[in-house]
N, C-alpha and C positions, 0 to 999 in steps of 0.2 A: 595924397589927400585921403584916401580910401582907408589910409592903411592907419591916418590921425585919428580918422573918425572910428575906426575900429578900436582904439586903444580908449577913445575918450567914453564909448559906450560902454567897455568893459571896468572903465573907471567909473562909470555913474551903478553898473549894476553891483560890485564889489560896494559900493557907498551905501545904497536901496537894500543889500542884504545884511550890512551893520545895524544899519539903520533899525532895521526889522528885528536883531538878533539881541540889540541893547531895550528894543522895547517889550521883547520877551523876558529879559534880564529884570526890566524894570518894575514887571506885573508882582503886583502883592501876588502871594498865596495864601489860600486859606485850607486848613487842614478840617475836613469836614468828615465825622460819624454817623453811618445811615443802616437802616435796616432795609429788608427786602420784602415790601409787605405796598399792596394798593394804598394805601393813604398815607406812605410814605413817600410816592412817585412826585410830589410837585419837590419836594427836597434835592432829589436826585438830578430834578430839571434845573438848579440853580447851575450846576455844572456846564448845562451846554450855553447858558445866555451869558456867563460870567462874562464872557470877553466883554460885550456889552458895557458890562456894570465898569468895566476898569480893573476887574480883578483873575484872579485863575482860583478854582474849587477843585482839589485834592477828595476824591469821594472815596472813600474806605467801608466796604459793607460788613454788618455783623450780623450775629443770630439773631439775639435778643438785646435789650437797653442795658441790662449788668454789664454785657461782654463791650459797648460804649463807654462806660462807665470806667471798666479797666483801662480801657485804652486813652482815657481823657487823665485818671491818674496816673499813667507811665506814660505820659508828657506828649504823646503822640496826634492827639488831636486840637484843635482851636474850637469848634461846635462841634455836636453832637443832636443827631434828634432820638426820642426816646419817648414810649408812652411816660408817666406821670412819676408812677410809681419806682421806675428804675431812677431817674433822676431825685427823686427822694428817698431812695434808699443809697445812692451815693451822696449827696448830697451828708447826710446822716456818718455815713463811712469815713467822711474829710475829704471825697472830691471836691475840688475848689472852683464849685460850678455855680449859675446865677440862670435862671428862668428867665430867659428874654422876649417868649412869644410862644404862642401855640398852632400849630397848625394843621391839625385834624379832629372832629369830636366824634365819640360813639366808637366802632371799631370790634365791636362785642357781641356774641349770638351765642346762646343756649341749643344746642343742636342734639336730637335725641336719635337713635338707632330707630328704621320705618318699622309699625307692628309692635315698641314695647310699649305701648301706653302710655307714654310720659309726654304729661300735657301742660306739665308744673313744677316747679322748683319741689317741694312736698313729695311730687313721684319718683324722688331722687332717691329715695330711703331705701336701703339694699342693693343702690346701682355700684356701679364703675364708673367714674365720672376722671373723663381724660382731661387736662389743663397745663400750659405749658409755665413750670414756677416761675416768680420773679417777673411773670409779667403782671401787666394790667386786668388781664382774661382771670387772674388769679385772685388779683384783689374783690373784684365784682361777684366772684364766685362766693367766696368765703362770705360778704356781706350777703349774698342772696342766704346761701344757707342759714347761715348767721339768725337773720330774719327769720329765718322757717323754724328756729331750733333744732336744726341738723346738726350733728357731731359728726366729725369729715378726719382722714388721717388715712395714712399708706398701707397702713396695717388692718387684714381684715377685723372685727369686732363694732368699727364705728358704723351710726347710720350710712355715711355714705364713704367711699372706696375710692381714694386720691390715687390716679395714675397720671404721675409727670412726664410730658414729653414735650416733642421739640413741636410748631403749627405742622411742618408736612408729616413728621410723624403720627400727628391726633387722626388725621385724614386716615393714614394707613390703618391706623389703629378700627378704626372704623369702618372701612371695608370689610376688613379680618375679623371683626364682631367681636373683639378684643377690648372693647370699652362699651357699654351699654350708651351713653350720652360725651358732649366736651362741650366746653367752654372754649370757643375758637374766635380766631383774628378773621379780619379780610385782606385778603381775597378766598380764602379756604374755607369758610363759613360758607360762603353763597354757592362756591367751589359742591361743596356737599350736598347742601340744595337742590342744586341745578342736575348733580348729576345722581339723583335720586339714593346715595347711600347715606341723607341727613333728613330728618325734619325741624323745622325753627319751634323750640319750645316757648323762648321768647328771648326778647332787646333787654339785656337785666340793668335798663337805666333806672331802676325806679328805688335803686337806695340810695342814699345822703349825697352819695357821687356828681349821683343824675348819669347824664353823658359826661364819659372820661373826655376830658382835653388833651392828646398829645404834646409835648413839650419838647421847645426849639431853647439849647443853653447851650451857653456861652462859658470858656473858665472867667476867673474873675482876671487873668494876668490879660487875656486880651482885650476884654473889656476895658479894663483901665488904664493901659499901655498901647494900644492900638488901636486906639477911639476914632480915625479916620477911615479904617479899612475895616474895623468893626461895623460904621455908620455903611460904606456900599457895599459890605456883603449883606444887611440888613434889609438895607432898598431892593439886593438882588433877592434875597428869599421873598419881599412883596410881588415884584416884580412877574416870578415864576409864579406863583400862587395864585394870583389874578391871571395869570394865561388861562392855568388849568379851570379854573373857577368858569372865567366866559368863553371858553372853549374846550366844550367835551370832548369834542373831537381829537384833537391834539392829546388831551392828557389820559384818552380811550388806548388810541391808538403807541402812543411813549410806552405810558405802564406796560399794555399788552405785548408789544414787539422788542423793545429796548429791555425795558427791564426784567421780564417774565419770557422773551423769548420764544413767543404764541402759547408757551405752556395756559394761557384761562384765556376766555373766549371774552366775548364781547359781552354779554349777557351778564358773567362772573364779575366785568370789571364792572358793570351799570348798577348791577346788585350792591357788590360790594362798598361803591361810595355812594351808593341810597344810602347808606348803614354807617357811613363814615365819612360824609364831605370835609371836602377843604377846606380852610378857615385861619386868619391870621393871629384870633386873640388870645389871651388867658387871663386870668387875675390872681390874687393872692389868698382869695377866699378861698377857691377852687381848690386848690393848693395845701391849702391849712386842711380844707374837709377829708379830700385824698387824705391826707399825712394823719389826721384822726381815726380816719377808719381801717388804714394798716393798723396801725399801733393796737386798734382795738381786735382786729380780727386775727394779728400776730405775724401779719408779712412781710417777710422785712428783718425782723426780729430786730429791729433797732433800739438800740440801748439809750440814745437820746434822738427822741423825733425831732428835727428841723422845725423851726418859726417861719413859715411863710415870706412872713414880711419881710423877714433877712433877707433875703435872696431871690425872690422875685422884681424883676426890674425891666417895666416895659418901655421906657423913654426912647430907644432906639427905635422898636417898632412905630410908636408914638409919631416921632419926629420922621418918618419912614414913611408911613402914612402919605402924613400930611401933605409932603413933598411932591406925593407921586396923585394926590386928591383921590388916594383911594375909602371909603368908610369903614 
């Protein structure tokens, strides 16, 4: 008897591990592009709730939104998040990508070396101004000078002295007194701050930009061709958003331990999305303005700027929302 029941338990657990193995078989995946930056962290979190959602998220981290960008053209990704500017300069390039949502705004600080007097975009004239190309940090820069009448470029002779680099490099740069000022990302901005080798010159929202929107895109094949698993991986990035949104704690502690590894404090991380909350929306306006003021200020160097309207499409978040009654 002992010996039936031992055969029929090891037949129901061999059945319970199919079972389990067909429904790991059966989870969509989704091939997801992220950067490693604090207000990128609720993106990251779609990853650990997916099961939840009914899906699996595949998270792949890059430098910057160009090196997304590549990777969404050599077929390797399904989203991608990216400040503004990288998804409209591929975009521009023939990535066959679509702006489905936004999920962070601002992200941007003018930070000066303590002692050189620079209390102004203006006091820029004769500096070394570090910024990492291709981003967002680059774009707002250019317009800030822009604004002032600054002449900026790699080479010395112009008013101000363009040094490219990568965020944790501008920091090093900046220790090393290797750059007089930078236009930096969070968590490295507040990073500087906090730990007295920065002073905030200022938040350069106040050209045509305003606060940059970070941008959450989709290609156009999985939007159009996988419109059911497009729709819950969409609910899942609400989902995660609104965790981090009404619980700092959780998206304090993730960014800081999980993604960062304790490398910024608690302090860095509270500064940083002061400077950069979370946020689900975007529009096309936002979008066109961005895609206006590279073009004007030469970032990018795009031969034909993108139309907005082409290729912004929020129905997914829209209908994602709604579902979940969040505003």
């Amino acid at each position: 008897m002992m010996h039936k029941f031992g055969k029929t338990l090891a037949a129901l657990a061999l059945l319970a591990a199919s079972a389990a193995q067909s429904q790991v078989q059966a989870q969509e995946v989704v091939r997801l592009g992220n950067i490693k930056l604090a207000h990128f962290g609720a993106i990251s979190y779609i990853k650990e709730i997916a099961p939840r959602c009914g899906i699996k998220v595949e998270e792949k981290t890059f430098a910057k939104g160009l090196d997304v960008m590549q990777a969404i053209i050599a077929g390797e990704l399904d989203v991608g998040a990216t400040a503004s500017e990288a998804a409209i300069s591929g975009r521009a390039g023939g990535a066959p990508i679509l702006v489905v949502a936004g999920f962070a705004t601002g992200g941007a600080r003018l930070v000066a070396q303590p002692g050189q007097n620079i209390t102004s975009v203006a006091h820029l004239k004769g500096k070394r101004v570090g910024v990492t190309r291709g981003a967002i940090q680059e774009v707002l820069l250019m317009a800030e000078l822009q604004k002032h009448k600054l002449s900026s470029g790699t080479e010395p002779g112009k008013d101000v002295q363009l040094v490219f680099l990568s965020y944790a490099d501008l920091n090093a740069a900046m220790i090393g007194k290797q750059i007089d000022a930078m236009m930096q990302s969070e968590p490295q901005a507040s990073q500087a701050i906090n730990k007295a080798f920065g002073v905030e010159v200022l938040k350069p929202y106040d050209t045509p930009i305003g606060s940059p929107v970070r941008t959450m895109v989709m290609t156009e094949q999985f939007y159009n061709t996988r419109r059911p698993l497009a729709e819950k991986f969409m609910r899942c990035f609400v989902q995660a958003t609104k965790a981090f949104i009404d619980d700092k704690a959780l998206a304090s502690k993730y960014v800081r331990e999980t993604i960062f590894k304790g490398q910024i404090s608690v302090d860095d991380f509270e500064d940083a999305i002061g400077n950069a909350p979370y946020s689900y929306d975007i529009t096309a306006e936002h979008i066109q303005v961005t895609t206006d003021t590279m073009a004007k200020t030469g970032v990018g160097r795009m031969r034909q700027p993108p139309v907005a309207r082409d290729w912004v499409r929020t129905d997914l978040l829209a209908a994602a929302k709604k579902s979940l009654n969040v505003n």
